[in-house]
N, C-alpha and C positions, 0 to 999 in steps of 0.2 A: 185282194184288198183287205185289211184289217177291220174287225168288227167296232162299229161303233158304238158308244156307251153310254148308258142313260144316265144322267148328272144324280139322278131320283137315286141311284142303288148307290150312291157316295155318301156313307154315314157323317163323313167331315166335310162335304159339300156345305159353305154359307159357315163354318165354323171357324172363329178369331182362334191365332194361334198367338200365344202370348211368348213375347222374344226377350232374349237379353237388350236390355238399354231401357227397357217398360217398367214401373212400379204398379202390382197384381195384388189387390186383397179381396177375401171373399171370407164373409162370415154365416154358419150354417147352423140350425138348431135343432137336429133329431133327434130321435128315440135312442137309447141306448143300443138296441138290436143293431139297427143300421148304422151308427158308428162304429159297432164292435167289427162289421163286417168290412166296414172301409179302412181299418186300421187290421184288419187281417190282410187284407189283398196289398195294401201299404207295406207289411211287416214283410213279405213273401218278396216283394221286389227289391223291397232291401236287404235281403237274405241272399237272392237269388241270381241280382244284377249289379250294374252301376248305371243305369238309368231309370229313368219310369215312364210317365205322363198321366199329367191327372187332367180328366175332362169333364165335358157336359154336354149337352147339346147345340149350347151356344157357345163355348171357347175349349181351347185344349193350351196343356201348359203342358211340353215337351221337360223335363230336366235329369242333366248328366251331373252325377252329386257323385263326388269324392269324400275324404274319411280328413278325421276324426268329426263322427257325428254325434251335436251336443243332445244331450237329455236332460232337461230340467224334471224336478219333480218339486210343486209348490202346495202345501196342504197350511189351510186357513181352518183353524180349529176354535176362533173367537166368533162366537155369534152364532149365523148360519155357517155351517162348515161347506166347506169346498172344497177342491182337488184338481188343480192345472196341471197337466202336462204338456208339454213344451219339445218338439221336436226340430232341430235346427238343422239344414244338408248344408252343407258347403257345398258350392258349386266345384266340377272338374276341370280343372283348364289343362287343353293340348297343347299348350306349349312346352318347350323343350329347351334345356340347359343351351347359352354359346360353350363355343367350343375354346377349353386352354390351352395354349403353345409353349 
């Protein structure tokens, strides 16, 4: 017989997966440190793969991103100065050319 398993050692046990056909926003205010380190691990997947998933403990967003990926850079130098940057993935679609006769 196969061992059975405790739902408790499933890290995405109770966690929303957010799907294509869903509209997902989340806005987050940390420390400089801690962004720096989510936009490393961010940089590495997009270096390293054509997928990711970014999560939390209450949702996971699975995504398969194709190229050309935009980069905006926006600097507001009137007033309080600022500094947006802007990362856009296109989504990858598996679909595939019909065929010409």
């Amino acid at each position: 017989m196969g061992e059975m398993t405790d739902s408790a050692d499933d890290p995405t046990e109770g966690r929303t997966t957010i799907r294509t056909g869903r509209d997902f926003e989340r806005e987050y205010r940390l420390d400089a440190s801690e962004a720096g380190s989510f936009l490393i691990e961010l940089g590495e997947r997009l270096r390293d793969g054509d997928e990711l998933t970014i999560e939390t403990d209450e949702w996971e967003l699975p995504f398969a991103f194709g190229e050309p990926v935009e980069l905006e850079i926006d600097f507001e130098g009137v007033g309080e100065p600022s500094l947006e940057i802007e990362l856009e993935l296109p989504g990858r679609t598996d679909e595939t050319a019909p065929g010409v006769r």
